[in-house]
C-alpha positions in Angstrom: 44.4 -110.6 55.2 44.5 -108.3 52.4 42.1 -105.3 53.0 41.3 -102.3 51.8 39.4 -99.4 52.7 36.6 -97.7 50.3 34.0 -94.3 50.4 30.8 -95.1 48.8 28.5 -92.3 48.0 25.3 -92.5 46.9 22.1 -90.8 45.8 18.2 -91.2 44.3 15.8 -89.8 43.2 17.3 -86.6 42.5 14.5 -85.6 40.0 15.9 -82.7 38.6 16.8 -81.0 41.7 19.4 -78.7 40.3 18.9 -75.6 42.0 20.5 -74.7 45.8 17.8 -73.0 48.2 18.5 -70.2 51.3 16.7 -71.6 53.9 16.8 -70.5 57.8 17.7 -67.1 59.3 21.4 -67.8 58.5 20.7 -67.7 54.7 22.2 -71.5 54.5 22.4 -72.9 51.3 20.7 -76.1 51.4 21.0 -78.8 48.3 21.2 -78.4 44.7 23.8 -80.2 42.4 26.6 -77.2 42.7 26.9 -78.2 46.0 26.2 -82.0 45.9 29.4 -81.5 43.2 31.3 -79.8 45.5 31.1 -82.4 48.4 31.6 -85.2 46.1 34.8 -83.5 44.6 35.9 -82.9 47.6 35.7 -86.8 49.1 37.2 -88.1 45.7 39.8 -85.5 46.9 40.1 -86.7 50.5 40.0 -90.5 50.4 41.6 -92.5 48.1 38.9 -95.1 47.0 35.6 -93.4 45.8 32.7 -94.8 44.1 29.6 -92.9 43.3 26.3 -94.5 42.6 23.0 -93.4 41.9 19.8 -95.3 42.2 17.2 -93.8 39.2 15.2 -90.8 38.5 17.5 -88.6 37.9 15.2 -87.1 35.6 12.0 -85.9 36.1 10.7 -82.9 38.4 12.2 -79.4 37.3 11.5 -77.3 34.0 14.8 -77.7 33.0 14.8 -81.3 33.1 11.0 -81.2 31.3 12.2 -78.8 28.8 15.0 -80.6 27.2 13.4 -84.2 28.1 16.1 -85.1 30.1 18.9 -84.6 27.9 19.6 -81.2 30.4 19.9 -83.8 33.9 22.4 -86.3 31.5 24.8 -83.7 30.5 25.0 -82.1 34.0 24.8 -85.8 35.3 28.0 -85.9 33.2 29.4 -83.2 35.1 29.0 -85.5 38.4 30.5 -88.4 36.7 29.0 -91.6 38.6 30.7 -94.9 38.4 27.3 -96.4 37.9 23.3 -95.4 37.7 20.4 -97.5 38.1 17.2 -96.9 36.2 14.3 -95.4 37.9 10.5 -95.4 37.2 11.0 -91.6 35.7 13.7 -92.6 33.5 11.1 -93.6 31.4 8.9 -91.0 31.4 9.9 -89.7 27.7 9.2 -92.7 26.1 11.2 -95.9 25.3 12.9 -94.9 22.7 14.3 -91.7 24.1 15.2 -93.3 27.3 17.6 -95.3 24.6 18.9 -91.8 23.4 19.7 -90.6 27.0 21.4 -93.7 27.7 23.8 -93.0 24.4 24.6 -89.3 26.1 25.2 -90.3 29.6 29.1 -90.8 30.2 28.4 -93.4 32.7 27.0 -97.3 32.5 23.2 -97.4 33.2 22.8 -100.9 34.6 19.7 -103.3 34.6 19.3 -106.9 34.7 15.5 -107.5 34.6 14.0 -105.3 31.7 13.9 -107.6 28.3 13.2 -107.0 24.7 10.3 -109.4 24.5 10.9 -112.1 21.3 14.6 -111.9 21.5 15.3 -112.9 24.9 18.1 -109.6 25.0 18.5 -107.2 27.9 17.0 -104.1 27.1 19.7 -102.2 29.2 23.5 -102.8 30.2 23.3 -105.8 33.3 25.4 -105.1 34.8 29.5 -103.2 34.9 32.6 -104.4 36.6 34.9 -101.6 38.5 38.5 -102.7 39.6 39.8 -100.1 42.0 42.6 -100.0 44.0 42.9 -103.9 42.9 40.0 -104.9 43.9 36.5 -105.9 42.0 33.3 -104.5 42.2 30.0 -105.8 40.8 27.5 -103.4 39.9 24.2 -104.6 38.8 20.3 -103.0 38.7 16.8 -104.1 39.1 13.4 -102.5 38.7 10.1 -104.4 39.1 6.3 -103.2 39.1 7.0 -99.5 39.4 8.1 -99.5 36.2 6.0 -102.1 34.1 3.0 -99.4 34.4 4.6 -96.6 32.8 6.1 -99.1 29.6 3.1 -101.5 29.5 1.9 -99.8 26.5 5.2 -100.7 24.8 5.0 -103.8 23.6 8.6 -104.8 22.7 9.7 -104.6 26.9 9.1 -107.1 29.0 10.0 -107.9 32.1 10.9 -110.5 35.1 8.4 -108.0 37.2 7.9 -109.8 40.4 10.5 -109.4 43.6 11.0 -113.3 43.2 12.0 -113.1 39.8 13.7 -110.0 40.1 16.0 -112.1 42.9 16.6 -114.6 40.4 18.2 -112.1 37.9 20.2 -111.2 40.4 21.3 -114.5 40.7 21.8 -115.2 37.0 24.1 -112.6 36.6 26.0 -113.0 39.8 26.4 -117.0 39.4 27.9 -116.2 35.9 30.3 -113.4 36.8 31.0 -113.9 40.2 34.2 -116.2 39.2 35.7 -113.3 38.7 37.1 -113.3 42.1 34.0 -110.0 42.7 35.4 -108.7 46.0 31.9 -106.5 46.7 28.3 -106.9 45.0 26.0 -103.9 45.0 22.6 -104.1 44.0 21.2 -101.1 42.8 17.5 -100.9 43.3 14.2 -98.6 42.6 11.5 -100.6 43.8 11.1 -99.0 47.3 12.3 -99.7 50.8 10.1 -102.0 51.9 10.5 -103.9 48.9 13.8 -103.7 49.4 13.8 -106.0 52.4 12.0 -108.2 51.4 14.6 -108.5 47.9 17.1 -109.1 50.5 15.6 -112.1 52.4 15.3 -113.7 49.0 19.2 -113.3 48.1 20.8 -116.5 48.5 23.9 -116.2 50.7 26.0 -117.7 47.8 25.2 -114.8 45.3 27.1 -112.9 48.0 25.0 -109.9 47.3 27.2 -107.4 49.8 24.5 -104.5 49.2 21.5 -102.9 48.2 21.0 -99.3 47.5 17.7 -98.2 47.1 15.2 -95.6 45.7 11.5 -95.1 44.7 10.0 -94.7 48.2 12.1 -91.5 49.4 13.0 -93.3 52.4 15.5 -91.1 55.5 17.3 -93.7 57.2 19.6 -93.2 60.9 21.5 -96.4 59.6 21.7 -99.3 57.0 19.3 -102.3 57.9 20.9 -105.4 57.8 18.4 -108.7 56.3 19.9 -111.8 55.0 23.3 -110.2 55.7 22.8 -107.6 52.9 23.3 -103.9 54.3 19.9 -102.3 52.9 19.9 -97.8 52.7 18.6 -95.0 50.9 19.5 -91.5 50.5 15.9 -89.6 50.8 14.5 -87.7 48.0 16.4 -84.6 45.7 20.4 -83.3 46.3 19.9 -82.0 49.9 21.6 -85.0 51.1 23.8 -88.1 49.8 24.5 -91.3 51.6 27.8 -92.1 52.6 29.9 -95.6 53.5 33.6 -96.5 54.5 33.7 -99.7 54.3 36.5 -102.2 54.6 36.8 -105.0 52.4 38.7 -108.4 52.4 40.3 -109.3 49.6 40.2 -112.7 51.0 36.8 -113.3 51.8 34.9 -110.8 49.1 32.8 -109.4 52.1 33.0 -106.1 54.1 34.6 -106.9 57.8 34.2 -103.1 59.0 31.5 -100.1 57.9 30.3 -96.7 58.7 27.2 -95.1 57.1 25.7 -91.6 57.4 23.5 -89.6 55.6 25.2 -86.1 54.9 23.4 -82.9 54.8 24.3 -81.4 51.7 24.9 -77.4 52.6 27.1 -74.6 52.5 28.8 -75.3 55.2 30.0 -78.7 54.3 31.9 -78.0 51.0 32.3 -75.1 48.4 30.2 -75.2 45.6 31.5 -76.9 42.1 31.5 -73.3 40.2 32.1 -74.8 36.8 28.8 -76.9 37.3 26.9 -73.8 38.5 27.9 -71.4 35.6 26.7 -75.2 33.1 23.4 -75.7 34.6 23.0 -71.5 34.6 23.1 -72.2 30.9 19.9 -73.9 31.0 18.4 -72.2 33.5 18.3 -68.5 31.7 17.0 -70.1 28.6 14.3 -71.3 30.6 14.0 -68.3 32.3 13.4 -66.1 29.6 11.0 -68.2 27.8 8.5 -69.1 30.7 8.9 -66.1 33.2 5.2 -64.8 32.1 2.9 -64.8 35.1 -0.4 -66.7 34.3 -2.7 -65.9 37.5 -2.4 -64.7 40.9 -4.0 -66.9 43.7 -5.6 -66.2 47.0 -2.7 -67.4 48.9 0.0 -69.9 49.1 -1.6 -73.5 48.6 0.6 -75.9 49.6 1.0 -79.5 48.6 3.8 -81.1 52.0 3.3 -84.5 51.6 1.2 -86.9 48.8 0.2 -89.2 51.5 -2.5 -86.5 52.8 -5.1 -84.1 51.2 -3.6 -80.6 50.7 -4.9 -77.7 49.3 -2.8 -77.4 46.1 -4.1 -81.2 45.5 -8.0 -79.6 46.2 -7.3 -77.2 43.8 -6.4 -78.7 41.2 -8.8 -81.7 41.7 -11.5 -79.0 41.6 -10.0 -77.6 38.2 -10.2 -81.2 36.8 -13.7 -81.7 37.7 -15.0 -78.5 36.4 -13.7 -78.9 32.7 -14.5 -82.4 32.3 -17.6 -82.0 33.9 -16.9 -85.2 36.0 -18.4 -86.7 39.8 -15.1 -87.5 41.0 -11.5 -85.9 39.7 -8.6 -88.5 40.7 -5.6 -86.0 41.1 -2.9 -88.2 41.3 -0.8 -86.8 44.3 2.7 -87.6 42.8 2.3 -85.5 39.7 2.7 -82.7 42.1 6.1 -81.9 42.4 6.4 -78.7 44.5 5.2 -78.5 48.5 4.5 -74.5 48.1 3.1 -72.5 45.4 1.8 -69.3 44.4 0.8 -66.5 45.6 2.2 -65.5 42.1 2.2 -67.9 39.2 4.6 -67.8 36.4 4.7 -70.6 33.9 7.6 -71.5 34.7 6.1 -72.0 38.2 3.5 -74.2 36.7 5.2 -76.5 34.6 7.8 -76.5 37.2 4.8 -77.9 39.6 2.8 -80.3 37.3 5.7 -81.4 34.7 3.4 -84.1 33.4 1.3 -84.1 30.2 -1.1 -86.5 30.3 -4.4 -87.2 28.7 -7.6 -87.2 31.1 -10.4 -89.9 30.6 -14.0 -89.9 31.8 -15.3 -93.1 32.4 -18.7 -93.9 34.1 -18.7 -96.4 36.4 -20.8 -97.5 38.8 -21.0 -97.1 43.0 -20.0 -100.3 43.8 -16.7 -100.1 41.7 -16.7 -96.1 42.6 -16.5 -97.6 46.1 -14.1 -99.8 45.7 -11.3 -97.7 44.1 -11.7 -95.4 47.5 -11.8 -98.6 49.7 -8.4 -99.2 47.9 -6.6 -96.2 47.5 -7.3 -95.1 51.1 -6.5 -98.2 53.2 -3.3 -98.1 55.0 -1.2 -100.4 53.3 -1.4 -97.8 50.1 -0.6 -94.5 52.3 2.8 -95.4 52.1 6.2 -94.1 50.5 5.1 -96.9 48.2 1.7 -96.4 47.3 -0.2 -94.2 44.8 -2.3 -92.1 46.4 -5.0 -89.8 45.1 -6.8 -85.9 45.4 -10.1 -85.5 45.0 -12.6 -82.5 44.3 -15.1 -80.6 46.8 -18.2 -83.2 45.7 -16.5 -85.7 47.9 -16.7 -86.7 51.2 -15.4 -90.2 52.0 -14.1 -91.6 55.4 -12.4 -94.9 56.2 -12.0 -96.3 59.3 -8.5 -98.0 59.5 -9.2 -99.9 62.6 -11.7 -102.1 61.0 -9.9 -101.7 57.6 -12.9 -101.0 55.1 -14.3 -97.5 53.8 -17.6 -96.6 56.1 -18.7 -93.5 54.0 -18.9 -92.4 50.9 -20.5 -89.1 49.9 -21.4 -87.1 47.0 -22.7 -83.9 47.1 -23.7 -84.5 50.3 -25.9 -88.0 49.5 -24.3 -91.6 50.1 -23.6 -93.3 47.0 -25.3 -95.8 46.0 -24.4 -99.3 44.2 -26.6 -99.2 41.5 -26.3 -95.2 40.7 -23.8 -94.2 37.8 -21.1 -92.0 38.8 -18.5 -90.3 36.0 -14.8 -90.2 37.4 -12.0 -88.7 35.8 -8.2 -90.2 35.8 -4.6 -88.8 34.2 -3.6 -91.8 31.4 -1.1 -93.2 33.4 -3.1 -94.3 36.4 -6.2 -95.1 33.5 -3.5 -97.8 32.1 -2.2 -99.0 35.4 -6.1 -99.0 36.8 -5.8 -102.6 38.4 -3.0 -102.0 40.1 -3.5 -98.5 41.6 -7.5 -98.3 42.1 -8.6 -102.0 42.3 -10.3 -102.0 39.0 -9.9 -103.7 36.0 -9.3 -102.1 32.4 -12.6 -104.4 31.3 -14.4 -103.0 34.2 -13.4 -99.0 33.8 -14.4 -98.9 30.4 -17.8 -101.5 30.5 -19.9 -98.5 30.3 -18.6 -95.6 29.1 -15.2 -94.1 28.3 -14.5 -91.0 26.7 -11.1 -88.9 26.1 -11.6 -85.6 27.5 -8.7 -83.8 27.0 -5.1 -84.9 25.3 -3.3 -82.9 27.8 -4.0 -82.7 32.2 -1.5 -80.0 31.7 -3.0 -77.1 29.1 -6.5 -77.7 31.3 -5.0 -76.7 34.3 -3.0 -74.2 33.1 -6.2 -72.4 31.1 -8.1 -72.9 34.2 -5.1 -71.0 36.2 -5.7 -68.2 34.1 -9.0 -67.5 34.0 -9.5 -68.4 38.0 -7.2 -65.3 39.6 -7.7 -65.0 42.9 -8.7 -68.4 43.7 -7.9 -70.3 47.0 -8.4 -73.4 48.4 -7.9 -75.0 52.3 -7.6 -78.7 53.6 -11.4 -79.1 54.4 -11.6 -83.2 55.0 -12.5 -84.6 51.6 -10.8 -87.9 52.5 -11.2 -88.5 56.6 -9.3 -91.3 58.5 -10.6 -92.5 61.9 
């Protein structure tokens, strides 16, 4: 037997989360990439084998990351200098052809196997890299299905083998053609969500010898790996404040891992010092930002608070209720993701704002009428989409809906206090992205949306909040029950 022992690190879904926080009475120091560095420099000190791998969106979620459209996270990702990166949903958030410029600047292979310039039959990305360490081979290789097609359908030189099953296949391709190579491991670096995830894993055929898959999209905390189809399947959360970890064992002789250990490590003060050099890089950024958006724009009643995007909060009610007001719409469809902070205010800066709601989308108003108005919130608030998955929504004070989960269909449906009715027409508004992606994330077709009535309201979701912040001082909202579960 010829075996060796490896440390696998791993992150996702780090979205810009540069910064460490004091939290607790101790004044710990909780996350942030200073640390992160310092924990990862400090196993590649420790063991002998490292690899570091991180599983898309790095970018994405902070003002420094917004302000330089990425290029910020990919010279600090530098810094961290991961053997290999898969591409995320976010990654793409810039546009195609600047996603192709960050991949130029990052130091590191950016691998995907399933994303195709249409017409040429040519991977759009990298498939996949080979690392020999310590004599042994690894094969690194990516996959991304429906969570990105929505964001790039407008692109029409992309295309993709979307589904899980052809996804799987890709990953067969390319391990069936490399795999000769006498690959010792094969990692599978994924952003399509957990669940999604497992079922990716029961679809790998034993003789692709797929050893793991390391996930991202759904912000998933695990206690341990799940093993499906003998593939170990983890994640690593959401942000820097942890990473996961495996020692593994591998044998030389049968390319598989005979011995493992996982945990996901809190990343803190306590655990390792933090990487100074980084800290004094990313500071570079952060003063420039500083300076330019440290004017306050409004002062608001109280803290609104946005914890989770699975749930109505008040931050979502408040800027639902901005929406609706300046587009002069029934129904504002907030989507909860593009809120990236869980507390904010009392005191807004912009840099606060932008920080919170990075993305600058156009807002449509389409008429519609209540039988399709029905149908988007018999969709969006049935149980399979309340998920780390899913895309959930906020809505503004006209609306009062309630779904009963037990019997799996929406039993109310309120405007203004009156039931909406089938016939009636009802004007809704929605951010571009979920306009384009309508079929998938609200259960309504682009033909139907638009058979009506469909008007641009405003090029940019982000100047009419903001305008709205600062002529609304003082302004507070509260979780009231616009969408009920019983």
């Amino acid at each position: 037997m010829n075996l060796k022992k490896f440390t696998i690190l791993h992150s996702n879904d780090m979205h810009g989360d540069f910064l460490a926080e004091l939290r607790g009475g101790e004044g710990k120091l909780i996350g942030g990439l200073s640390l992160l560095s310092g924990y990862i420099n400090k196993v590649r000190h420790e063991e002998e084998n490292v690899l570091y791998f991180i599983s898309g969106d790095m970018v994405q979620g902070s003002l420094i990351d917004s302000e330089y459209k990425g290029i910020s996270t990919m010279a600090i990702m530098n810094y961290l200098a991961p053997d290999a990166v898969a591409l995320g949903n976010h990654e793409f958030d810039y546009g195609l052809p600047h996603l192709l410029f960050l991949e130029k600047v990052a130091n590191f292979p950016i691998v995907n196997a399933n994303l195709y310039v249409k017409g040429f039959n040519k991977r759009l990305m990298r498939p996949y890299v080979v690392i020999r360490k310590a004599g042994f081979d690894f094969l690194i290789t990516g996959i991304i299905t429906e969570k990105v097609m929505d964001s790039i359908k407008g692109d029409s030189l992309i295309g993709s083998f979307v589904s899980l099953e052809e996804a799987g296949a890709e990953v067969g391709k390319i391990t069936n053609v490399y795999k000769n190579d006498d690959i010792d491991l094969t990692v599978l670096l994924t952003h399509i969500g957990y669940d999604s995830d497992l079922e990716l894993a029961e679809m790998l055929k034993p003789e692709w010898g797929v050893d793991l898959i390391i996930g991202g999209h759904s912000h998933t905390i695990l206690d341990k790996p799940t093993e499906k189809n003998g593939v170990l399947v983890t994640q690593a959360g959401v942000g820097t404040d942890q990473i996961g970890r495996f020692d593994i064992t591998v044998d030389d002789d049968t390319n598989s891992i005979v011995e493992y250990k996982w945990r996901l490590i809190p990343i803190d003060s306590s655990i390792a010092e933090p990487d100074r050099d980084l800290e004094k890089y990313i500071k570079t950024f952060q003063e420039e930002v500083d300076h330019k958006y440290s004017a306050v724009i409004c002062r608001l009643a109280h803290t609104h608070t946005h914890p989770s995007r699975l749930v109505e909060t008040s931050l979502g009610d408040l800027f639902a209720d901005a929406v609706s007001e300046v587009t002069e719409s029934d129904v504002a469809f907030m989507a909860s993701g593009s809120i990236r902070v869980k507390e904010f205010g009392p005191i807004v800066t912009l840099k606060d704002f932008l920080a919170c709601f990075p993305y600058n989308d156009t807002l449509t108003r389409y008429t519609v009428t209540g039988t399709r108005l029905r149908r988007i919130f018999s969709h969006i608030m049935r149980k399979e989409n309340r998920n780390s998955e899913g895309e959930c929504y906020q809505v503004n004070d006209a609306v009062r809906a309630t779904y009963n989960e037990a019997e799996a269909k929406l039993t109310s449906l309120k405007m203004n206090g009156l039931e909406v009715k089938d016939d009636d027409k009802y004007t809704i508004v929605l951010q571009g992205y979920h306009a384009r992606s309508s079929e998938a994330h609200l259960n309504v077709t682009q033909e139907e949306l638009t058979a009506i009535k469909a008007k641009v309201v405003s090029t940019s979701a982000q100047e009419v909040l903001e305008e709205w912040l600062r002529n609304h001082q003082n302004v507070g909202r509260a979780v009231e029950g616009r969408l009920t579960y019983i």
